[in-house]
TORPA-4810 file (N, C-alpha, C, O; in nm, 3 decimals):
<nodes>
NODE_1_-0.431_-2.686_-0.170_-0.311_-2.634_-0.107_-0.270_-2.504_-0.176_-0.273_-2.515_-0.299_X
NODE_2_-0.235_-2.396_-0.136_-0.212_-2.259_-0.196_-0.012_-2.290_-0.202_0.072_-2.356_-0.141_X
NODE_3_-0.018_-2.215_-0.290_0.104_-2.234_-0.378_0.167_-2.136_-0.417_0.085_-2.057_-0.465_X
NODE_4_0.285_-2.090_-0.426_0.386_-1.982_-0.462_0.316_-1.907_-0.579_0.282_-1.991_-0.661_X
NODE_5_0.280_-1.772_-0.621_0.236_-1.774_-0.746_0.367_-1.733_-0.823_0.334_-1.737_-0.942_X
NODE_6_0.454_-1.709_-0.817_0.581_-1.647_-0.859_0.661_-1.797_-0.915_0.709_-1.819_-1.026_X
NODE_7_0.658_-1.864_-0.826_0.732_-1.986_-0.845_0.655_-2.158_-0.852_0.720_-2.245_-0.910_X
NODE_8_0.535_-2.191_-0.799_0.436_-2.258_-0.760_0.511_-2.384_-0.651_0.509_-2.507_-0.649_X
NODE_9_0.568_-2.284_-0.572_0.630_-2.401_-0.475_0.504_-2.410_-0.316_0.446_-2.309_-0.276_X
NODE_10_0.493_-2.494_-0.277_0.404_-2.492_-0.182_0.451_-2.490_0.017_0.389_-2.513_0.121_X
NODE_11_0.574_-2.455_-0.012_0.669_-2.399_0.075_0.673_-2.235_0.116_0.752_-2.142_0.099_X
NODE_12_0.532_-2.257_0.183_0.490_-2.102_0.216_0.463_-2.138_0.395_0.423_-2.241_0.451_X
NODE_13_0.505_-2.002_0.449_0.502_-1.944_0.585_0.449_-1.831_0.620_0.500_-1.726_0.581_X
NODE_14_0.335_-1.830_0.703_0.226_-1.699_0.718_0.346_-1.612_0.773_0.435_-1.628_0.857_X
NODE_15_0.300_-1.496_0.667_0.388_-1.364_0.693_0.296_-1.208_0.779_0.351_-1.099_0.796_X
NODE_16_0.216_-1.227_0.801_0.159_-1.093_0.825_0.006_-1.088_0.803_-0.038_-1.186_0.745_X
NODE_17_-0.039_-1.040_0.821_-0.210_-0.962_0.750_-0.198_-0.835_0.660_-0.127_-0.739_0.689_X
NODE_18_-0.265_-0.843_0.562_-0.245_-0.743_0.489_-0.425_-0.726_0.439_-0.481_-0.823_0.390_X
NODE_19_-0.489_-0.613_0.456_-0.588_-0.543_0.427_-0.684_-0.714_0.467_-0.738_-0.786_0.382_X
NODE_20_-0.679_-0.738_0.624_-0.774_-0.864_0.638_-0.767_-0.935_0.563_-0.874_-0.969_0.512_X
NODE_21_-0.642_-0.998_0.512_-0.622_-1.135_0.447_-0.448_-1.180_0.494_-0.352_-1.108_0.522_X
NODE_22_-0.458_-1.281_0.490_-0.336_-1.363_0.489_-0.206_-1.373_0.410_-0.198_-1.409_0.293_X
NODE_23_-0.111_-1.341_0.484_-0.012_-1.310_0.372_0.119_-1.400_0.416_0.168_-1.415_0.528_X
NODE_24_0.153_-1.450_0.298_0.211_-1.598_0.306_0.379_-1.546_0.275_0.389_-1.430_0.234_X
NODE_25_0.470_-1.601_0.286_0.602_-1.599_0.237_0.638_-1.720_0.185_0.606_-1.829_0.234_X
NODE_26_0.718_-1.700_0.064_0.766_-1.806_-0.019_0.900_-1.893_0.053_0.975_-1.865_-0.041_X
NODE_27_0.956_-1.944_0.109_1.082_-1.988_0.148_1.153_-1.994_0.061_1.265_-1.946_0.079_X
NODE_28_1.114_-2.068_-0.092_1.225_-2.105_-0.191_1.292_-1.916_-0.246_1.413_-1.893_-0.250_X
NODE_29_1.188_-1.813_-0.280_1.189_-1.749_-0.366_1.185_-1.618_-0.259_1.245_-1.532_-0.323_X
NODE_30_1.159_-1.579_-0.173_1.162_-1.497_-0.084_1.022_-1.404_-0.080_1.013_-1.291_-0.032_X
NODE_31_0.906_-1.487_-0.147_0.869_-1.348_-0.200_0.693_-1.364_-0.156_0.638_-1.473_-0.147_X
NODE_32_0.640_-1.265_-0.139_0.556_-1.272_-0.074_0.360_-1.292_-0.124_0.321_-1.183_-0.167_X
NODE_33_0.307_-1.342_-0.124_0.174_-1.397_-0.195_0.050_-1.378_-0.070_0.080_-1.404_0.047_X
NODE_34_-0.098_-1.329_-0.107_-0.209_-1.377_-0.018_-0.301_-1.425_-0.100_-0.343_-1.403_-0.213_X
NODE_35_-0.327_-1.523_0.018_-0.467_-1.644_-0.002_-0.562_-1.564_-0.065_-0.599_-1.459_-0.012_X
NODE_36_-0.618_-1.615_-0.203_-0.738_-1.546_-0.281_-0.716_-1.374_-0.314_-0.799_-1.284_-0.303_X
NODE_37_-0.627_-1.370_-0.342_-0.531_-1.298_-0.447_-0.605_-1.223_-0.565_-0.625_-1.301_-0.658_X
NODE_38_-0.654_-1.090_-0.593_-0.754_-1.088_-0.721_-0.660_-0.970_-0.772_-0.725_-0.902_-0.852_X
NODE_39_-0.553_-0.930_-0.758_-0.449_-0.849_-0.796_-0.414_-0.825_-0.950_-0.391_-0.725_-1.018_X
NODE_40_-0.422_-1.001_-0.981_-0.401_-1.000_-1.123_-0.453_-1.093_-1.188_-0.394_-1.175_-1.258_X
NODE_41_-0.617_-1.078_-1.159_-0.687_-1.179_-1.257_-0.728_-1.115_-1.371_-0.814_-1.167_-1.442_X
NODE_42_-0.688_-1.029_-1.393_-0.736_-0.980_-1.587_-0.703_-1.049_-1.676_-0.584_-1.076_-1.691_X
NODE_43_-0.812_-1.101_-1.771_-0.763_-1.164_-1.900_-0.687_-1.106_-1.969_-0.679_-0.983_-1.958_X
NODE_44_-0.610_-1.174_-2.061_-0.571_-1.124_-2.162_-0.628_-1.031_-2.225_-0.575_-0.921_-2.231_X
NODE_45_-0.750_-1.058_-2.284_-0.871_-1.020_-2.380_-0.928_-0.840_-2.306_-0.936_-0.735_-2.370_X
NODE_46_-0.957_-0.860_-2.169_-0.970_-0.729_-2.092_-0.826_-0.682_-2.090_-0.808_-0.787_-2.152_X
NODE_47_-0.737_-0.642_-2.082_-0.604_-0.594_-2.131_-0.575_-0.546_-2.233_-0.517_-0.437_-2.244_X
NODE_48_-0.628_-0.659_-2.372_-0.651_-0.578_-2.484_-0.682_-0.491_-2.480_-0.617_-0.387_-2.495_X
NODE_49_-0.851_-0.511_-2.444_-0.914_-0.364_-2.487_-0.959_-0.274_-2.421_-1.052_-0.197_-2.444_X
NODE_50_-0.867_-0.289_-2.308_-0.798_-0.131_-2.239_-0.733_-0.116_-2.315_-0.780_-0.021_-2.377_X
NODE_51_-0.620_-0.155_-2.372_-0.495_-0.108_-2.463_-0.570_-0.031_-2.581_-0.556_0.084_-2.623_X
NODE_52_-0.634_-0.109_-2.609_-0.674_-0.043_-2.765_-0.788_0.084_-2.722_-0.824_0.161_-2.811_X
NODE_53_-0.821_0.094_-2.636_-0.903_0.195_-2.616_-0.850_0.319_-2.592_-0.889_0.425_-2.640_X
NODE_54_-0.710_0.289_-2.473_-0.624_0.418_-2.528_-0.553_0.449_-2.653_-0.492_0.552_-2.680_X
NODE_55_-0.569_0.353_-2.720_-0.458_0.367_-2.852_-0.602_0.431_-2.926_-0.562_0.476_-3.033_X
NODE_56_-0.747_0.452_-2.916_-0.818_0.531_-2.962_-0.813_0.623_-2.968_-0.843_0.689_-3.067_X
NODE_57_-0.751_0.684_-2.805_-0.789_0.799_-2.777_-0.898_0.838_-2.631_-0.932_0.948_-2.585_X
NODE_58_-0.931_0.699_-2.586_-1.009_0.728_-2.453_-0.874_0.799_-2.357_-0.754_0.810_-2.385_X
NODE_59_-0.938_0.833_-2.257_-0.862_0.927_-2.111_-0.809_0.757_-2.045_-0.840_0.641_-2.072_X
NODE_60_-0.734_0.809_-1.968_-0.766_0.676_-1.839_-0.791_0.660_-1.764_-0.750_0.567_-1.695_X
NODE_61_-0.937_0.804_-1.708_-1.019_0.770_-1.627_-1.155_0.725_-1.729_-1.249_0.652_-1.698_X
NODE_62_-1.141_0.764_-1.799_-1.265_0.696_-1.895_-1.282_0.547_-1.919_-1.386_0.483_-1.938_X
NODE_63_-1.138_0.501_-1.911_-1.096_0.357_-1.887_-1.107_0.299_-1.764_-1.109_0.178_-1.745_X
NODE_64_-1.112_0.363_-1.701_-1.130_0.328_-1.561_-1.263_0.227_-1.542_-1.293_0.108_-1.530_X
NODE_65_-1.330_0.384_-1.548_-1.510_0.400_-1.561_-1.529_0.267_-1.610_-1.585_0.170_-1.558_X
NODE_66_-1.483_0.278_-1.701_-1.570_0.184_-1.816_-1.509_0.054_-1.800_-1.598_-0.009_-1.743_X
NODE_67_-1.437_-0.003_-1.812_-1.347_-0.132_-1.754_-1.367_-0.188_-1.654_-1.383_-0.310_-1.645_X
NODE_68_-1.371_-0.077_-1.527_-1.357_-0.121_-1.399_-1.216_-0.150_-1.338_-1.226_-0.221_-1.237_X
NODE_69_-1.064_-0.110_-1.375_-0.940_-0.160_-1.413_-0.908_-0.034_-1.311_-0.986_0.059_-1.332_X
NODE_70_-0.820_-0.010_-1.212_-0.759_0.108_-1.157_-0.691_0.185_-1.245_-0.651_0.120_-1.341_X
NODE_71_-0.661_0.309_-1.246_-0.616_0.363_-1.352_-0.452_0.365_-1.292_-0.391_0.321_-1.390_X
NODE_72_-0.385_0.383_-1.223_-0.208_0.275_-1.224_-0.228_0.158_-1.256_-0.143_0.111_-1.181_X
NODE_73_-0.267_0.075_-1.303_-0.290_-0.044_-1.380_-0.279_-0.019_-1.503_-0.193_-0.077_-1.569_X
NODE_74_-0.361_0.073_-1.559_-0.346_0.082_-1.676_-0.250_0.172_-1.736_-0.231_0.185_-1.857_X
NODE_75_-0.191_0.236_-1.640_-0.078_0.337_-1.702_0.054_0.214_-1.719_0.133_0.232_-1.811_X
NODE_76_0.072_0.094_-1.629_0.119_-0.002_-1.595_0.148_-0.080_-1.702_0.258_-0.120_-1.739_X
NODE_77_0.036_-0.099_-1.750_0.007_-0.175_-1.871_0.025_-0.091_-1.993_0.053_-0.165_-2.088_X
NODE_78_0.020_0.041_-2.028_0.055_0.086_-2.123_0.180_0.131_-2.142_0.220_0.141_-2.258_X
NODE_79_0.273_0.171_-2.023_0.409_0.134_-2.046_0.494_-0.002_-2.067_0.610_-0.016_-2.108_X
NODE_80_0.406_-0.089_-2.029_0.443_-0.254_-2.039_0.463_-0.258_-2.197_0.560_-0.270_-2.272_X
NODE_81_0.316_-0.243_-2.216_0.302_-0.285_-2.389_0.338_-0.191_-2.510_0.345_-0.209_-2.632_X
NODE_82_0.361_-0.078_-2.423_0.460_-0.011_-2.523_0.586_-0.011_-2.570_0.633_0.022_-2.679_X
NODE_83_0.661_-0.075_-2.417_0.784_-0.152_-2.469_0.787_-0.305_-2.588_0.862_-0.317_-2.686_X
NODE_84_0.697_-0.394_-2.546_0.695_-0.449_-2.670_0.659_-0.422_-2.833_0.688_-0.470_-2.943_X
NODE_85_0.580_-0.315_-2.779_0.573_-0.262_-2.954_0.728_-0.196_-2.989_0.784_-0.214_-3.097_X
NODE_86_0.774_-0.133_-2.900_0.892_-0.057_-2.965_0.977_-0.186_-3.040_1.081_-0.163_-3.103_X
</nodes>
C-alpha cells in the first residue's frame, strides 16, 4: 500500500500525472507524493561526500559529473548543511 511520505498516512487520493507517473494527495496533510518516488533516495553516506568534496574545493559541476547528484541538489544541500555547521 503506498503511503504519505511526509506523514505515512495511507489516506491518499490520485491527484494528477506528473512527468508519466501518478501523483497522489495526502488528505490528512495536504500534501502531495508519486508512486516510486526517486527524488530523495540519497544516502546519507552519498551526501557526505558531495559535501566534503566541495568543502575540498571541487566545482559543482564536477560534482555533478562525478556523483551523478543534479547540481540544485547540491547547492540545496550545501546551504542545508551549512546552516548546521554555523
Amino acid at each position: 500500500m503506498l503511503r504519505c511520505r511526509h506523514c505515512g498516512s495511507e489516506e491518499l487520493r490520485k491527484n494528477g500525472v506528473v512527468k508519466g507517473k501518478q501523483r497522489y494527495k495526502c488528505k490528512q496533510r495536504k500534501r502531495t507524493t508519486r508512486k516510486n518516488d526517486q527524488r530523495y533516495n540519497y544516502s546519507l553516506s552519498k551526501r557526505l561526500k558531495v559535501l566534503k568534496g566541495y568543502l575540498e574545493g571541487f566545482g559543482i559541476m564536477v560534482l555533478k559529473r562525478l556523483e551523478d547528484v543534479p547540481n540544485p541538489l547540491i547547492i540545496k544541500w550545501t546551504k542545508n548543511y551549512s546552516k548546521i555547521l554555523k
